[in-house]
DOGUVO-238872 format. One record per residue (C-alpha): x, y, z. Coordinates in pm, whole numbers. Layout:
REM DOGUVO-238872
R/X/Y/Z
...
END
This chain:
REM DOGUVO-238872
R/1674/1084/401
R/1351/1216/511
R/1150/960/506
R/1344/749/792
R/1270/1061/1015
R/899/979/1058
R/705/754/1181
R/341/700/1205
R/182/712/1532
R/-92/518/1647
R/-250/336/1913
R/-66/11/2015
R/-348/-187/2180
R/-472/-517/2244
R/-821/-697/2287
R/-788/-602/2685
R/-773/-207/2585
R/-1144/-68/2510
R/-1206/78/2189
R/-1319/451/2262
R/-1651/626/2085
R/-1785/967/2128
R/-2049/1084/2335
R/-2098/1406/2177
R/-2180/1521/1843
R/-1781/1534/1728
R/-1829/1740/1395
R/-1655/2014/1444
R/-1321/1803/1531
R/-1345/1660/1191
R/-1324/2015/966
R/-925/2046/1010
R/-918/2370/1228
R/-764/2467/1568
R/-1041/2452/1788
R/-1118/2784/1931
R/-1288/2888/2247
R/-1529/2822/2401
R/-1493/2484/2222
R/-1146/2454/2331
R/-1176/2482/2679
R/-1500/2214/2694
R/-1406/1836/2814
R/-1473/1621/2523
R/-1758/1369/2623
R/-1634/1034/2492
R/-1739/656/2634
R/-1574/276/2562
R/-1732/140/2214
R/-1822/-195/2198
R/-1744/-468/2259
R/-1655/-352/2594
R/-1400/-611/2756
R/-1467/-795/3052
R/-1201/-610/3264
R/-1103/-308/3029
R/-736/-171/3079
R/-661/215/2967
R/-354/271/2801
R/-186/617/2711
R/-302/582/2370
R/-653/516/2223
R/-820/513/1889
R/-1101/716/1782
R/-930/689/1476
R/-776/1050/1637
R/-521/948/1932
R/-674/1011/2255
R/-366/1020/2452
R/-311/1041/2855
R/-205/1310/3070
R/181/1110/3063
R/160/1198/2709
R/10/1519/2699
R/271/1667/2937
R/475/1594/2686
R/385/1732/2381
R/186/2035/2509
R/562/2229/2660
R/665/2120/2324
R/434/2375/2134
R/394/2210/1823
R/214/2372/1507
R/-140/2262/1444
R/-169/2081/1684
R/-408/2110/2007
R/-446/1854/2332
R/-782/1883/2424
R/-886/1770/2733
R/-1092/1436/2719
R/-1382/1251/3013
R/-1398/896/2878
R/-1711/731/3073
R/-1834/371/3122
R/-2127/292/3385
R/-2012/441/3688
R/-1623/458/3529
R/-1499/760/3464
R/-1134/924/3344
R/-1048/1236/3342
R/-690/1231/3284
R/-707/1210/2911
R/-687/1424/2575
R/-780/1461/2230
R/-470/1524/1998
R/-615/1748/1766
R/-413/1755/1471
R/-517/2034/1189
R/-178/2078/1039
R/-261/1870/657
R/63/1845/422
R/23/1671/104
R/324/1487/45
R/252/1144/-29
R/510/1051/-350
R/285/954/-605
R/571/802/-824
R/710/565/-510
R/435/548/-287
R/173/239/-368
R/-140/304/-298
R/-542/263/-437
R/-707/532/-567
R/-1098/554/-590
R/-1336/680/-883
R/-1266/1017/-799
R/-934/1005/-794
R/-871/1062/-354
R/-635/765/-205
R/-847/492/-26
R/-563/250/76
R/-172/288/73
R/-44/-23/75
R/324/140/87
R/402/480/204
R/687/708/94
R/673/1106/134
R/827/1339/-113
R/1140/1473/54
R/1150/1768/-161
R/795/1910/-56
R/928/1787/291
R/1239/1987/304
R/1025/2312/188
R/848/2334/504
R/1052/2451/811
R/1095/2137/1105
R/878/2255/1303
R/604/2314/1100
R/611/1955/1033
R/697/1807/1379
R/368/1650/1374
R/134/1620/1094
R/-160/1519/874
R/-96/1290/544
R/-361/1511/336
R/-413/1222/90
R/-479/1001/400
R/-611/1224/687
R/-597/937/932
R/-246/878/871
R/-59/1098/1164
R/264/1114/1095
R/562/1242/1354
R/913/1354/1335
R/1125/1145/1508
R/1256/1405/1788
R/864/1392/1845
R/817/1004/1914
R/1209/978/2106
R/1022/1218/2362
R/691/1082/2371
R/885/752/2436
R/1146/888/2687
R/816/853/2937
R/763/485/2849
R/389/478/2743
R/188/217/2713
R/-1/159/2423
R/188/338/2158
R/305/235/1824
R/544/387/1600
R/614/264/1254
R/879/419/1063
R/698/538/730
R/944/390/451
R/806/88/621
R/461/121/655
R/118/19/470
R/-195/-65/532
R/-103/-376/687
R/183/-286/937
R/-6/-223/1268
R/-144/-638/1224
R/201/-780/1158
END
């Protein structure tokens, strides 16, 4: 069953882990293409969004809603070579704080394959999903598309929903991050990251 083999990923933090803005304009990371040069080889200009904790603690995974993710992370998934996706290197700054060792995981590989008939979700006026309140992916679009052109990937009815394959989260948690989250998607919804 395909839909036990992936998880979404997201950030795992708590009030003591700054929320992360950008300090750049950051349209061109929204238009779901692989960054090319000379774009690609910039350092992404972000900074900690407010409100700003006292003592903020970096984890390996931040929210922008894109995952910045640290280096641990990074040297991970970059060997790995997976299909649209890109780690971009990332300067996060606050006052006179500044770290270098982090990345944007770029993520322009969309696949629609939310299963309208078991999924439950909210759809607006215009018909585009605005809330899934219970996930399910259609296996058999699933199973069309080679593994690893789906190791990591895009819900294209909910581009903020990043989903990965499981081989994809046991390595990113054979390094024991902090920060990460990892909900297995025939048990998420728009709720699971708050209980």
């Amino acid at each position: 069953m395909l839909n036990s083999e992936y998880y979404v990923f997201d950030s795992g933090g708590t009030n003591e882990n700054p929320l992360l803005e950008w300090d750049q304009k950051a349209g061109i990371y929204y238009k779901g293409l692989e960054i090319k040069p000379p774009y690609s080889e910039q350092v992404i200009q972000l900074r900690l969004g407010e409100p700003i904790p006292p003592n903020p603690v970096m984890i390996d995974c931040h929210s922008l809603p894109d995952a910045i993710i640290s280096k641990k992370i990074e040297q991970v998934l970059t060997p790995m070579k997976i299909a649209g996706t890109q780690c971009l290197p990332a300067r996060i700054t606050h006052e006179d704080l500044v770290y270098d060792d982090y990345f944007l995981l770029h993520v322009f590989n969309e696949v629609e394959c939310l299963d309208r008939e078991k999924a439950v979700f909210t759809l607006s006026r215009r018909g585009r999903v605005i809330d899934i309140e219970s996930l399910w992916l259609n296996e058999e679009v699933l199973a069309e598309i080679p593994l690893e052109e789906r190791l990591i990937f895009l819900l294209k009815e909910s581009t903020s929903t990043c989903l990965v394959h499981k081989s994809v989260k046991d390595a990113i948690e054979s390094v024991n991050p902090e920060g990460v989250s990892f909900f297995r998607a025939d048990q998420w919804g728009s709720g699971a990251a708050f209980s």
